[in-house]
C-alpha positions as CSV (number, residue, x, y, z in Angstrom):
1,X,21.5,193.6,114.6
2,X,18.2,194.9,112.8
3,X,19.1,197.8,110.6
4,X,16.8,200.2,112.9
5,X,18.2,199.4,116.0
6,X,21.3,200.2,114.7
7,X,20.4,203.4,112.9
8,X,18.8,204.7,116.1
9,X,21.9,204.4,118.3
10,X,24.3,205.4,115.6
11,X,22.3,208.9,114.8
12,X,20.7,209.4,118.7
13,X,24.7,208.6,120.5
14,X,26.7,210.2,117.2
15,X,28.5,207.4,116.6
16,X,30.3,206.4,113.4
17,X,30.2,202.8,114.4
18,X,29.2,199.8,116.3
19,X,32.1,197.5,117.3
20,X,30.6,194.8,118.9
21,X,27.6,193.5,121.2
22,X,27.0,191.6,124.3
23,X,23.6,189.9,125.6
24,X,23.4,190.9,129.0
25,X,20.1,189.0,129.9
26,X,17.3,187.9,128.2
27,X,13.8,189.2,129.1
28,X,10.9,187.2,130.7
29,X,9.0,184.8,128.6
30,X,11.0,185.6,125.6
31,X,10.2,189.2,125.1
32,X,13.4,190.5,124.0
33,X,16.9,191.4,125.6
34,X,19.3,193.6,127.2
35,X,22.7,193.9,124.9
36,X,25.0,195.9,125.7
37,X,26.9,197.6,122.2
38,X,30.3,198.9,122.8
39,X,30.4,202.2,120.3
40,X,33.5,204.3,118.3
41,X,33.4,208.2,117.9
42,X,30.8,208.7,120.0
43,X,30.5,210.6,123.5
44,X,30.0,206.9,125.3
45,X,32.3,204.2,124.9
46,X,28.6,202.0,125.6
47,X,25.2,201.9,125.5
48,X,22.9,199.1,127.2
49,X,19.7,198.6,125.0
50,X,16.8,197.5,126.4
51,X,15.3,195.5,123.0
52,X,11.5,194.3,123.6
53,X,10.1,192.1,120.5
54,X,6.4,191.0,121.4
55,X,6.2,187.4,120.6
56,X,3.2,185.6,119.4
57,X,2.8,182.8,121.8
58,X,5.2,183.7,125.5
59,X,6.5,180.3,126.8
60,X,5.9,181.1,131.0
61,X,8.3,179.1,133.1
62,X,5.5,178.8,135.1
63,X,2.5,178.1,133.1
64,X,0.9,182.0,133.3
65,X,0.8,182.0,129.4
66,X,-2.7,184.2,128.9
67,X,-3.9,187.1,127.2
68,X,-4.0,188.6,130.7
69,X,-0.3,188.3,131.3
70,X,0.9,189.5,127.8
71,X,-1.3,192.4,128.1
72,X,0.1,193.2,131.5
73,X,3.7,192.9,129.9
74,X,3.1,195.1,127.0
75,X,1.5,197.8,129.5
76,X,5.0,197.4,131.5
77,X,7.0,198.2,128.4
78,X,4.7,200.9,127.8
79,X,5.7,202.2,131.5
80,X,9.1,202.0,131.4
81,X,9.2,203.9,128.5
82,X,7.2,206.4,130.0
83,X,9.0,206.2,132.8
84,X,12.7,206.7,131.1
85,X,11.5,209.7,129.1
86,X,9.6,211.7,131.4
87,X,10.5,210.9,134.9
88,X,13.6,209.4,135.3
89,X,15.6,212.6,134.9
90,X,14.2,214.2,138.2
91,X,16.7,211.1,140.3
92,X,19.7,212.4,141.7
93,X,22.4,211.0,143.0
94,X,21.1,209.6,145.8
95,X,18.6,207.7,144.0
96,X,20.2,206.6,140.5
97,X,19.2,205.2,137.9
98,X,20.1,204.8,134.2
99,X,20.4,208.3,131.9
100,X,18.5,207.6,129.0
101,X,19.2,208.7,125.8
102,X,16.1,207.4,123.8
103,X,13.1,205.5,123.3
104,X,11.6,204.0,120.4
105,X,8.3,202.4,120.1
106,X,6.1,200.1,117.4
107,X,3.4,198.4,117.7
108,X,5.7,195.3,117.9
109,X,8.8,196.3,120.0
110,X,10.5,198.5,122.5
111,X,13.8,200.0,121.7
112,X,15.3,201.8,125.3
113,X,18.9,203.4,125.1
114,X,20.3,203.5,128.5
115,X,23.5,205.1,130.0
116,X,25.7,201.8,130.7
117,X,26.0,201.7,134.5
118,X,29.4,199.3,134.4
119,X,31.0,201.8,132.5
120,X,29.9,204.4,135.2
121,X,31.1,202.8,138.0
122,X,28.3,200.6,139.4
123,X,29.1,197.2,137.8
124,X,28.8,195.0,140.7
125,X,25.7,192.4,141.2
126,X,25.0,190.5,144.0
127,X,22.6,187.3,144.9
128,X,23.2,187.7,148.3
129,X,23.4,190.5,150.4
130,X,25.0,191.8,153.4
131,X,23.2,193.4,156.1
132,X,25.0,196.9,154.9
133,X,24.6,195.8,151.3
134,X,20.8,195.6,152.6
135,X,20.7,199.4,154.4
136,X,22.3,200.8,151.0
137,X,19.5,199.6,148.6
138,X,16.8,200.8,151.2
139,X,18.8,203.9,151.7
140,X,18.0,204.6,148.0
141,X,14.4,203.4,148.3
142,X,14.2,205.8,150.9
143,X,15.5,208.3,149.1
144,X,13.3,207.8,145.6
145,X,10.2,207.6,147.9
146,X,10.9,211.3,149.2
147,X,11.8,212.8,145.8
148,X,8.2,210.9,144.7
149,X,6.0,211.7,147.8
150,X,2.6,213.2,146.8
151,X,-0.4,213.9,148.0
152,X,-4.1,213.0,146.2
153,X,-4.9,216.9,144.9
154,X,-1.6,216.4,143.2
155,X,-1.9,213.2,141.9
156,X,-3.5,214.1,138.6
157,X,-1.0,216.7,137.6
158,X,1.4,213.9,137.7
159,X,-0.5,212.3,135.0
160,X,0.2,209.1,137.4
161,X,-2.5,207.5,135.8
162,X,-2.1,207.3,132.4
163,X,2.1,207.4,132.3
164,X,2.8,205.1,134.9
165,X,0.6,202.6,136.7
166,X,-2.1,203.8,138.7
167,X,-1.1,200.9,141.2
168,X,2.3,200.0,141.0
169,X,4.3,196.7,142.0
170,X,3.7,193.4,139.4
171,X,1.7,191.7,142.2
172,X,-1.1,193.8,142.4
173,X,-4.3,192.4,143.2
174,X,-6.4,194.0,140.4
175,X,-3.5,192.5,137.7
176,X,-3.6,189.2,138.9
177,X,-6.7,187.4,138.7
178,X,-5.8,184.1,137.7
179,X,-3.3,183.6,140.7
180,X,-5.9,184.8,143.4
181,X,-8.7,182.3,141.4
182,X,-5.4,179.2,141.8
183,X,-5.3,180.4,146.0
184,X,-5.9,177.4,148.0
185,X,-6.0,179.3,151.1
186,X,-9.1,180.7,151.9
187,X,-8.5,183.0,154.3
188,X,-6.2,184.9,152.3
189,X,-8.0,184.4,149.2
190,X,-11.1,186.4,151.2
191,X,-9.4,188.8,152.7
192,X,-7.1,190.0,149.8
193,X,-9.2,192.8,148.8
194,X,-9.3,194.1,151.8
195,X,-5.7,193.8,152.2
196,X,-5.1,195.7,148.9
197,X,-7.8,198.5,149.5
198,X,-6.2,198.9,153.1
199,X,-2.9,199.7,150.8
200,X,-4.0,201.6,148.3
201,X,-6.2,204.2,150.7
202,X,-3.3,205.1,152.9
203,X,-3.3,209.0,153.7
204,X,0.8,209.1,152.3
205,X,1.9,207.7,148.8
206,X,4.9,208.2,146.5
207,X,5.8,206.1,143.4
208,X,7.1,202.5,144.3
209,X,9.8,200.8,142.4
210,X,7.1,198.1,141.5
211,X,9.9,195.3,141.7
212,X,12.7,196.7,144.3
213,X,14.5,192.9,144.3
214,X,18.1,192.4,145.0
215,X,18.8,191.5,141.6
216,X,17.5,195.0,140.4
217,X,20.2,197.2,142.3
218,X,23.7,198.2,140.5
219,X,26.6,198.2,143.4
220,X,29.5,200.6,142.8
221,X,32.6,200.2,142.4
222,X,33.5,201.8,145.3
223,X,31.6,202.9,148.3
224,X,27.9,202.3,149.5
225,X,26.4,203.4,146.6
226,X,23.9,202.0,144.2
227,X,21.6,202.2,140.9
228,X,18.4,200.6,140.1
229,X,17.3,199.2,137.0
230,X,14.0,197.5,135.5
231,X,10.9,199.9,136.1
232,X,8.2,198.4,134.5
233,X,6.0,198.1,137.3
234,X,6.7,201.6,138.5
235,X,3.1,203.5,139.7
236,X,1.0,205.1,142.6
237,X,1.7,203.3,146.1
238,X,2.8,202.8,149.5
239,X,6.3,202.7,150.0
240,X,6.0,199.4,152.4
241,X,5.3,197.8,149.1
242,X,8.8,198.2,147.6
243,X,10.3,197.9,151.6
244,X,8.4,194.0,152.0
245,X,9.4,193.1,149.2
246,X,13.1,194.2,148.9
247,X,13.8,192.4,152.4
248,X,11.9,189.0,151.6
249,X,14.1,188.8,148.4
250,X,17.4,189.1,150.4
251,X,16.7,187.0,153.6
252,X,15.6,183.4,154.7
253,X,12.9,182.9,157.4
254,X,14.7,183.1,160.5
255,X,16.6,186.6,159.5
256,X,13.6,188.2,158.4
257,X,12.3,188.2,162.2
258,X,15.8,188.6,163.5
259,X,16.4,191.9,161.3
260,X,13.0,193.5,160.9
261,X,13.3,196.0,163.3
262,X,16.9,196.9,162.4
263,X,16.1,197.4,159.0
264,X,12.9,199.0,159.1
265,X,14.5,201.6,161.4
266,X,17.0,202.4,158.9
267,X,14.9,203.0,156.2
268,X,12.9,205.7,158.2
269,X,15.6,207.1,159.3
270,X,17.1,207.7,155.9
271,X,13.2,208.9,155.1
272,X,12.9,211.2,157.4
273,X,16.2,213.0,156.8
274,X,16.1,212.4,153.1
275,X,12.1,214.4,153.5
276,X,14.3,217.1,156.1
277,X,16.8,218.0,153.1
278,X,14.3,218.6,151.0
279,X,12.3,221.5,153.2
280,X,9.3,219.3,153.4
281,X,8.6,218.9,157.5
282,X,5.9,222.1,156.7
283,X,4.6,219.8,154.3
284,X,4.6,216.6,155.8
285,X,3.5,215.1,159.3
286,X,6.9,213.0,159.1
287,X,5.4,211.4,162.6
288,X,2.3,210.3,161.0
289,X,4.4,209.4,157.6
290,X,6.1,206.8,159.8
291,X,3.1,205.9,162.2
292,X,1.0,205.0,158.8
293,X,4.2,203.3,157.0
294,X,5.1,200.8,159.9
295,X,1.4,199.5,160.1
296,X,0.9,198.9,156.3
297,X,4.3,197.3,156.1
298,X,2.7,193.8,157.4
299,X,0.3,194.3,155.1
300,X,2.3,195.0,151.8
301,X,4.2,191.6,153.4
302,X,0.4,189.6,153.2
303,X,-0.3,191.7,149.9
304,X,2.8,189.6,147.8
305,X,2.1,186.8,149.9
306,X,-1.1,186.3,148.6
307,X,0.7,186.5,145.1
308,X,3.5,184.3,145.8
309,X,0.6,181.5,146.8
310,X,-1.2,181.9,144.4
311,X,1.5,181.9,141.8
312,X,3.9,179.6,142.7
313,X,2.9,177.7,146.0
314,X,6.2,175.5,146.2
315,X,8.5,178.5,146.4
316,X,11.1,179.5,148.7
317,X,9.8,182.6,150.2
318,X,6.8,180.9,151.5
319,X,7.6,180.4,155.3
320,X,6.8,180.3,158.8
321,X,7.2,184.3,158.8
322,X,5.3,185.3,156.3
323,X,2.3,183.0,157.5
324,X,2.8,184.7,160.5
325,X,2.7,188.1,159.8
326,X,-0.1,187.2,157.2
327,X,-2.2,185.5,159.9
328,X,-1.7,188.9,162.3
329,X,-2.9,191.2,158.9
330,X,-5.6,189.0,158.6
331,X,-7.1,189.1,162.2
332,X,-6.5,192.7,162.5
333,X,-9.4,192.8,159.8
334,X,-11.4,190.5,161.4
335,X,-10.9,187.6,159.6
């Protein structure tokens, strides 16, 4: 361990002493990893650091090795920290997420103390999901997208724009140039800004998760609950975007159709009364919320198709569906 890693969570955790450590994961391209430390004499038995070390040449796994992409990834560190030390306090417990107990920052690296969720009781990870595994990690996208929901005039007391991303989700169109130039399909490719602006104008907006996948949600121990972990692409968006995307990472073609309509009911549902408990029906047309919502919800679907295309055109999520609802988005702007 580097001497200031270890003096940082010895003097911010008071503890006389690290006793061992545990890679939990490495980090994308190389950029570091998650270890968790297991601690004596302090208040936590554990800590999970988040440790990002800026390389000088990322290896991609899939070729996307450009100054483009490592700038994108140092602005996402950037984020996350941002996100850890000013917002993430305001979750409850129907949206958690990691306590954080500090961040540290160079030019070079990322340090991120984090509350250890194993140790709190949400140690479970899944790479497939139930249908009720499903309704619990909308239930807490739900749930995070009322506590965020914001209107335009407010948007700049938020700082939104220079804390978080102005656009969130790690597909967006403005971010990803060299994947919409390597689109082969050329109605997509011309109707993509269209698709994105039709996202990004929508009358309601929250913060989106930025990359709500099944592999980001912590399952307790007991009961329905869960965490969420990883927001480095957390910013200013529609709601659909984190919805799309979360169901697409769970199910195969020919559930996606089946349980649509099931699942998007469920999430509005626990919208709507996740908005009620917070005395905002005065404040918000929770009829046109969900009017708005269920439209742009084919369209966030196009929007990371588009990405996935261009990206990585052999990969599983490409299917009959998502051509479908892609080819529906694209005539209702006729294209």
């Amino acid at each position: 361990m580097s001497s200031p890693l270890e003096n940082l969570i010895l003097s911010q955790l008071t503890a006389s002493k690290i006793t061992d450590a545990q890679q939990i994961q490495s980090l994308w391209s190389g950029y570091g990893q998650i270890v968790r430390y297991s601690l004596e004499g302090a208040q936590f038995q554990s800590v999970v650091v988040k440790h990002v070390k800026l390389p000088n040449a990322a290896e991609h796994p899939r070729g996307w090795n450009t100054d483009i992409s490592h700038q994108r990834k140092i602005k996402s560190y950037q984020v996350e920290s941002n996100w850890y030390q000013n917002w993430s306090s305001q979750c409850d417990e129907s949206c958690r997420v990691p306590q954080c107990y500090a961040v540290e920052s160079s030019e070079t690296e990322f340090f991120m103390l984090l509350e250890d969720l194993d140790a709190s009781g949400y140690s479970i990870r899944k790479d497939k999901a139930t249908l009720q595994d499903m309704k619990n990690c909308l239930r807490w996208l739900a749930n995070f997208h009322a506590k965020f929901l914001f209107n335009e005039e407010s948007r700049e007391s938020l700082n939104l724009d220079t804390q978080l991303w102005p656009i969130g989700t790690y597909w967006h169109l403005e971010t990803r140039p060299d994947e919409l130039n390597a689109l082969e399909d050329k109605a997509l490719k011309h109707a993509a800004a269209l698709i994105d602006q039709k996202l990004n104008t929508c009358q309601f907006k929250t913060l989106v998760h930025g990359d709500a996948k099944l592999a980001n949600f912590c399952f307790a121990d007991r009961g329905d609950d869960v965490a969420a972990v990883d927001f480095q692409y957390i910013g200013h968006g529609c709601g659909m975007k984190d919805v799309a995307y979360f169901i697409g990472s769970c199910l195969y073609e020919e559930d996606c159709e089946k349980y649509e309509s099931e699942l998007l009911d469920y999430y509005f549902q626990s919208l709507t009364q996740s908005l009620l408990k917070k005395n905002t029906p005065n404040d918000v047309d929770l009829e046109a919320l969900e009017l708005e919502w269920r439209e742009l919800f084919y369209f966030a679907w196009a929007d990371f198709h588009r990405f996935l295309k261009g990206w990585s055109p052999g990969h599983w999520k490409i299917n009959g569906y998502s051509e479908r609802i892609t080819q529906q988005v694209i005539e209702s702007l006729g294209g």
